[in-house]
N, C-alpha and C positions, 0 to 999 in steps of 0.2 A: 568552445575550448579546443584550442589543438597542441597545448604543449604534453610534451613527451608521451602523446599517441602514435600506437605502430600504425601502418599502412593499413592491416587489417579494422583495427578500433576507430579507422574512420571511415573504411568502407561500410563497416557494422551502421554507423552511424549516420552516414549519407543515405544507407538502403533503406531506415525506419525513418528518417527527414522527407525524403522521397513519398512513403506511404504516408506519414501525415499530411502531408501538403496536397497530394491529389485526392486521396480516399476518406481521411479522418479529419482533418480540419471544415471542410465543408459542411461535414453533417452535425458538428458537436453541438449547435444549439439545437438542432432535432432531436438530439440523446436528451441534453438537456430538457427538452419539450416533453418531449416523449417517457420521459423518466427510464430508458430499457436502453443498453448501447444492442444495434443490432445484430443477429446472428450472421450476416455473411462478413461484418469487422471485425468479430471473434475467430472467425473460419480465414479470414484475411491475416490475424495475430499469428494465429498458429500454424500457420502455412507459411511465414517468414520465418519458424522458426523460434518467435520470441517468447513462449510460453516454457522453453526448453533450453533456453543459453544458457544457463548457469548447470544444468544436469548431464553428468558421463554422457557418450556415446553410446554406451550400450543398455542405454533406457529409451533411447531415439534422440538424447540433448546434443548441444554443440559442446560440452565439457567448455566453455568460456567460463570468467570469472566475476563477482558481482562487479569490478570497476566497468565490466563491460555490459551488463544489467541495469547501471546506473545510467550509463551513457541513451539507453532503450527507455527506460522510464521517465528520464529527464526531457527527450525528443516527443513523447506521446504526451507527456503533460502540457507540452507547449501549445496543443490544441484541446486536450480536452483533460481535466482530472479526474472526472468518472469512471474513464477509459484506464487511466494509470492506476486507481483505486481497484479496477476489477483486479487487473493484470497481479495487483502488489498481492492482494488478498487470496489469490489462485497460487502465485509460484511462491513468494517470499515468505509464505506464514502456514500455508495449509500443505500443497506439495511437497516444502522445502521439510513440513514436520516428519512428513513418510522416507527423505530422503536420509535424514541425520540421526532417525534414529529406529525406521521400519526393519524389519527381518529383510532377509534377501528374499524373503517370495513375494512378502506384503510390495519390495520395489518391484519386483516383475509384473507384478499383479494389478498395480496402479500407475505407475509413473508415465508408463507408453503411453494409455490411454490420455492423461493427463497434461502429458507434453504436447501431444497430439492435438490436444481440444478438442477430443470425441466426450470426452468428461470436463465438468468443472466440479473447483473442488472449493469448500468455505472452512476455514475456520471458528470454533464454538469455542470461546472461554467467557465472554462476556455473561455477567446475570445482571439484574436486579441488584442485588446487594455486594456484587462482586466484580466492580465494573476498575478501580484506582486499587482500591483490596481486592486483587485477581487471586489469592489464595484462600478467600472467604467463600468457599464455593455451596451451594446447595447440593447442588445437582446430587446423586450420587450411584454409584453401580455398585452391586451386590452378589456377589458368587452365591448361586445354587447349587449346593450339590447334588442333587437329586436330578437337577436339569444336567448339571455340567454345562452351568452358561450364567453369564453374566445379565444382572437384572438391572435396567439403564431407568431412573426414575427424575424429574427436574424440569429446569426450564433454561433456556439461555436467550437472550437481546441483543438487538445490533448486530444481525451477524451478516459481515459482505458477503457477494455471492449466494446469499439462505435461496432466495427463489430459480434459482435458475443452476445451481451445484448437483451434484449427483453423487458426490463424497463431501464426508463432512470430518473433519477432527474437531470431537469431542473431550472435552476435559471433566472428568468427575472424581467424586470423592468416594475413595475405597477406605477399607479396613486400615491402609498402609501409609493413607495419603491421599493426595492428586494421582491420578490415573488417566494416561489420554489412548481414545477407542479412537478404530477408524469405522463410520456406520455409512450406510450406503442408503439413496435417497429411497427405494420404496423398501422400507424396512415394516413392519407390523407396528400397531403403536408411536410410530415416529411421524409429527405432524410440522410443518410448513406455512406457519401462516402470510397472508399477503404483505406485499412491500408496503415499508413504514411510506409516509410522504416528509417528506426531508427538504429543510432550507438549501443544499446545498449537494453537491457529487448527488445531481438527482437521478443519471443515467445509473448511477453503481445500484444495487440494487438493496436492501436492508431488510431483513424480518426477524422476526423473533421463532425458537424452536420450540416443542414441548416433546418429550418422553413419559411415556405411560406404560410402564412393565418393558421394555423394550428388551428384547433376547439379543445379547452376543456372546457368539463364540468366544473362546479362549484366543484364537488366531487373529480376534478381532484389535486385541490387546496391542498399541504401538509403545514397544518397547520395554521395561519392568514397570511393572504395578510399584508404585507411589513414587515414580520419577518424572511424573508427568508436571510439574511446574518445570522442572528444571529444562523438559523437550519445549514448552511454551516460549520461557525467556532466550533460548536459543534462539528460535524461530521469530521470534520480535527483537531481537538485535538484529537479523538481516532485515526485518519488514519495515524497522525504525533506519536504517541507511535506504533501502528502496523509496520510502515516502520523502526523505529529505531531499532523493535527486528529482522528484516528483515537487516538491515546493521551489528548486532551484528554476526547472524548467516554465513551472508557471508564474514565478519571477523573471523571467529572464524576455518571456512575453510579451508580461506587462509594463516592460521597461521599454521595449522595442516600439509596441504599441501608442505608448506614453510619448516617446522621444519624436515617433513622425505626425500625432496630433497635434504637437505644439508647434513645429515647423510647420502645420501650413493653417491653424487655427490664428486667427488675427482678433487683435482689440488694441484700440486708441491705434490704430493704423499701420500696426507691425507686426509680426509672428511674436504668442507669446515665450517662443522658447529663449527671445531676446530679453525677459526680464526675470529679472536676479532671484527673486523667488520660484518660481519654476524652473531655472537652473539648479537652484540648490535640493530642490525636489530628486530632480533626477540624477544629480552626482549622488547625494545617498544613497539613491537606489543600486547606484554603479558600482559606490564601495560595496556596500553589503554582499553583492551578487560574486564581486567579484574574491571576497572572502569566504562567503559561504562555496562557492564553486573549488575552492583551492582548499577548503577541509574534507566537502564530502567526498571527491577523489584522495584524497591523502589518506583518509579512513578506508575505503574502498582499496586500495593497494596494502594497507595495514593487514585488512579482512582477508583480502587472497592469500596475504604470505602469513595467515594463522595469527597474526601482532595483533588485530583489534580487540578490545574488550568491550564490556558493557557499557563502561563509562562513555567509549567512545562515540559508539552505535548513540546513546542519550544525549550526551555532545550534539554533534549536528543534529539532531530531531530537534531538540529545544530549539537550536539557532535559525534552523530550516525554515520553522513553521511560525516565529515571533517576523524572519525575515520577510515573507510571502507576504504576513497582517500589514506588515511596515510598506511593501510595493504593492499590498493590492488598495490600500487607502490611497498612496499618491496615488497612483493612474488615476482613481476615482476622482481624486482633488481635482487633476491637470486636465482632468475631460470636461468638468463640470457638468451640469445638468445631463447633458447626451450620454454622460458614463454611467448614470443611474436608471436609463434606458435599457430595454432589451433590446433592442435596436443593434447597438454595438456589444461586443463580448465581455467589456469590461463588471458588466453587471452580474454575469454569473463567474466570473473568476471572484470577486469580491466575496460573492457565496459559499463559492465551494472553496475557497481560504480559511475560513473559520473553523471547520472541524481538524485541520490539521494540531491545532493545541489542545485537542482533544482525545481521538482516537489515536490505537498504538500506542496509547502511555500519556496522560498530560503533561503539562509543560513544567507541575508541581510535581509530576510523578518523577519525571527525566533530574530533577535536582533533589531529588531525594538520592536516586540513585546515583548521581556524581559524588553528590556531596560523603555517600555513607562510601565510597570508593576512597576518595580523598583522605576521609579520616581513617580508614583501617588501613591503606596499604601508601599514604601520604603521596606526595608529588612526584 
């Protein structure tokens, strides 16, 4: 994409092109293998910079904007989605919560570290029984006053970033409501269990959490007691536009992928990109991409200038991630047998395509919330 980018938005984006191509595209089926993206690509991340575009300067960010975020996670997905899964799950959903709505100490306190990549930070809202119902929560914290501290008791699942974060926002049920804590990884009582094994984004890392009596301060508190749904769904409207440029990018891949297998892939004595059904393959994929690419930047320029809403953010999530299912099956068609190979990449993008209509909101979830948008406040 280069219409209407400044000079700078595509130096941004030449410079994170650059790093995937020589450092991150190489090793992504090793992340993949390996299940762990390694720590000198995270010290790599955050030393360009991209842990921190979207945050002020005076937390250590570039004060950029998420269109220019999008442009960063859309370029890293194009080699690896695990890699863009950590990144979404660090800035878009767990930092961005301390950002929009932390005290001024709790940013001084976190954010540098966090921009930096001396910290990683996870997100906690997922349970058991509170995964589509995110406001069905277990978990729950309870003021002592005797202690003068916050009693964290629960469990939560699924959570990016759990083994290898060092901050965590947690969401629990108070007296008042949903309540989101910021807790910190060697806390007393706060356990870690090992990474799930997972079909797919096997480098991103996944565990489950348990609390047993866990002590927080009052200062631990992000934001007012029982406003903590409403800091979550903030912070998943950015995570839901970050993951969509993240499914653009590894469509845009797969399409590239797709289009030079067929030019030089021959049967009955000519490249099959010469017949009509593998044409038609890959101009849907063109349209889609090139539709989906001209929302999630439309929304992303909406979001900088304060215009986007929820609906919006669910907009392209839904479209993003049905898009990705729709180009990660062609590629698979057009490659035939060798795509279904570990051999070639197309095997683990096919993978790590699927949880996109899942995590950060299903794709039932995303039309529930258009839809209840539509009916209360119309077209």
């Amino acid at each position: 994409m280069n219409f209407n980018l400044t000079e700078e938005q595509i130096l941004l984006r030449d410079m994170v092109r650059d790093f995937v191509d020589k450092d991150l595209r190489p090793i992504a089926a090793t992340i993949d293998r390996e299940e762990k993206i390694p720590s000198h690509i995270i010290t790599q991340i955050a030393d360009l910079g991209l842990l921190g575009a979207v945050f002020p300067v005076e937390y250590g960010g570039s004060g950029l904007g998420k269109l220019e975020y999008c442009l960063i996670v859309e370029e890293i997905a194009r080699a690896c989605m695990s890699t863009a899964t950590f990144i979404g799950a660090h800035v878009s959903i767990a930092a961005n919560s301390i950002y929009i709505s932390g005290s001024e100490s709790q940013k001084i306190k976190y954010l540098p570290d966090l921009i930096s990549g001396k910290k990683i930070a996870a997100f906690a809202l997922t349970e058991s029984n509170a995964g589509s119902d995110a406001s069905n929560l277990s978990t729950t914290a309870e003021f002592d006053e005797k202690l003068q501290c916050w009693i964290l008791n629960g469990e939560k699942q699924w959570i990016t970033n759990a083994p290898i974060a060092d901050v965590f926002i947690i969401y629990a049920r108070t007296s008042k409501g949903i309540t989101s804590f910021i807790l910190e990884k060697c806390t007393e009582g706060f356990n870690i269990a090992p990474a799930e094994k997972k079909m797919g984004i096997r480098g991103s890392q996944t565990s489950s959490l348990s609390f047993n009596n866990v002590k927080l301060s009052p200062d631990q508190m992000l934001g007012r007691e029982g406003r903590g749904f409403i800091i979550a769904m903030k912070s998943l409207d950015a995570g839901r536009l970050g993951l969509s440029a993240s499914c653009l990018g590894a469509s845009k891949e797969l399409l590239k992928l797709s289009l030079e297998y067929s030019k030089k892939r021959k049967q009955f004595g000519e490249p099959i990109s010469n017949f009509q059904a593998i044409q038609f393959m890959l101009a849907e994929m063109e349209v889609s991409i090139f539709q989906l690419e001209s929302s999630i930047y439309r929304t992303a320029s909406m979001y900088d200038a304060k215009e986007a809403k929820s609906k919006h953010c669910a907009i392209v999530k839904l479209a993003a991630s049905e898009v990705l299912d729709k180009c990660a099956d062609y590629a698979m068609q057009i490659h035939g047998g060798i795509g279904y190979s570990a051999e070639l990449p197309i095997e683990r993008f096919y993978r790590d395509a699927r949880i996109n209509r899942i995590f950060e909101g299903t794709s039932e979830v995303q039309k529930i919330l258009i839809a209840n948008d539509l009916i209360k406040r119309g077209i």
